[in-house]
C-alpha positions in Angstrom: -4.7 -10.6 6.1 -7.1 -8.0 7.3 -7.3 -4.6 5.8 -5.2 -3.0 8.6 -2.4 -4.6 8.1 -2.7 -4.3 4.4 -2.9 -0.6 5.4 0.3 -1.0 7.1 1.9 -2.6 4.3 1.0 -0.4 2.3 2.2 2.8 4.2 5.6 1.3 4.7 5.8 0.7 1.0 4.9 3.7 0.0 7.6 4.7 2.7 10.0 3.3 0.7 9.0 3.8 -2.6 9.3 7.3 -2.0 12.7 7.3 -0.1 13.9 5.2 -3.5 12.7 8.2 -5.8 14.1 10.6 -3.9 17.8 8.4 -3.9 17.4 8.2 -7.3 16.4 11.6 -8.7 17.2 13.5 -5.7 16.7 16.9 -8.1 12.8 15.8 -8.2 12.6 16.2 -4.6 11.2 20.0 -5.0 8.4 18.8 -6.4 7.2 17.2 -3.7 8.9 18.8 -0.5 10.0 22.3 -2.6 13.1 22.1 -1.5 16.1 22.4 -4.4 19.5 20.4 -4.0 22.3 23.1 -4.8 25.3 21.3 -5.5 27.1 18.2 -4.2 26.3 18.8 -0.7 22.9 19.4 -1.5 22.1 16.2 -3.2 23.9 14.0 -0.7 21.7 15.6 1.8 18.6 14.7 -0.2 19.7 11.2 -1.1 20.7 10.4 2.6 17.7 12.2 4.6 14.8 12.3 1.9 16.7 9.2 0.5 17.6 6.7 3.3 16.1 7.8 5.9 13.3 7.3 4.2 13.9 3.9 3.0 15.3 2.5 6.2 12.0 3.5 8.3 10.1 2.4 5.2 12.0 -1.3 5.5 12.1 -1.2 9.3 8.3 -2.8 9.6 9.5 -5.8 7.4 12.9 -6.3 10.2 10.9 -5.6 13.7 7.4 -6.8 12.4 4.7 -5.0 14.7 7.3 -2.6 16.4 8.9 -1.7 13.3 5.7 -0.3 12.1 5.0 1.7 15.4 8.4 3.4 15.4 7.3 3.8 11.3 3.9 5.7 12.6 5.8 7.6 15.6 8.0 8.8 13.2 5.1 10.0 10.7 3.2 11.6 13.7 6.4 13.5 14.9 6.7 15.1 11.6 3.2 16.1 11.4 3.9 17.6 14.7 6.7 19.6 13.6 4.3 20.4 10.2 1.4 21.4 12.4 3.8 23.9 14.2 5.2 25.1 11.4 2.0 25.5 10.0 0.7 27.8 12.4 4.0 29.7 13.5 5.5 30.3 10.0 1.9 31.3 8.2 2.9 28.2 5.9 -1.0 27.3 4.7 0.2 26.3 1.4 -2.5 23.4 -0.2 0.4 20.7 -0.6 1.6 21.8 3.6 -2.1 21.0 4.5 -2.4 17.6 2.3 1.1 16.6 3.8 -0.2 17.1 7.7 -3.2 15.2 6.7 -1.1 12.5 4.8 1.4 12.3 7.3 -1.6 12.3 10.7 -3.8 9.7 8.5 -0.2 7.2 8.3 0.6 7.6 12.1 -2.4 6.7 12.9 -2.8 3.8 10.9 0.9 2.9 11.6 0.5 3.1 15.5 -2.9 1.7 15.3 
């Protein structure tokens, strides 16, 4: 195996991994996206989108092979897209904003690679 797709593997574990924490505990999720689930409504939205959204793309790589992990990196580059907007137009230069873009352009591009 070379160390790309070890990379790969890697990524779309981590995918998961953190799509299985956020199912699980989905009150831990403000620590890591600072968003707080109020109430029934808000947990089923952080156990389905931070959840298994999350774990699906995560899984998808291990289903499609090569495409899966593509659609896994477009996915990761789309949201450090809309972070890099966000970014700028919303003033949002938080520390843990600007290790997420990196985190999330450093994935894609492994991913697509």
């Amino acid at each position: 195996m070379d160390i790309l797709l070890g990379l790969k593997i890697v990524a779309a574990l981590a995918t998961v991994a953190t799509g299985l924490y956020a199912f699980v505990k989905p009150s831990a999720a403000y620590g890591f996206v600072g968003l707080s689930a109020e109430g029934a409504r808000g947990l089923s939205e952080m156990r389905s989108i931070f959840g298994g959204l999350f774990i699906g793309l995560g899984m998808a790589p291990f289903f499609l092979v090569e495409a899966g992990y593509t659609i896994l990196g477009i996915g990761y580059a789309a949201i450090a897209a809309a972070r890099a907007f966000s970014i700028v137009y919303d003033r949002s230069y938080a520390q843990s904003n600007i290790i997420s873009l990196v985190t999330e352009i450093v994935l894609g591009i492994i991913l697509v690679v």
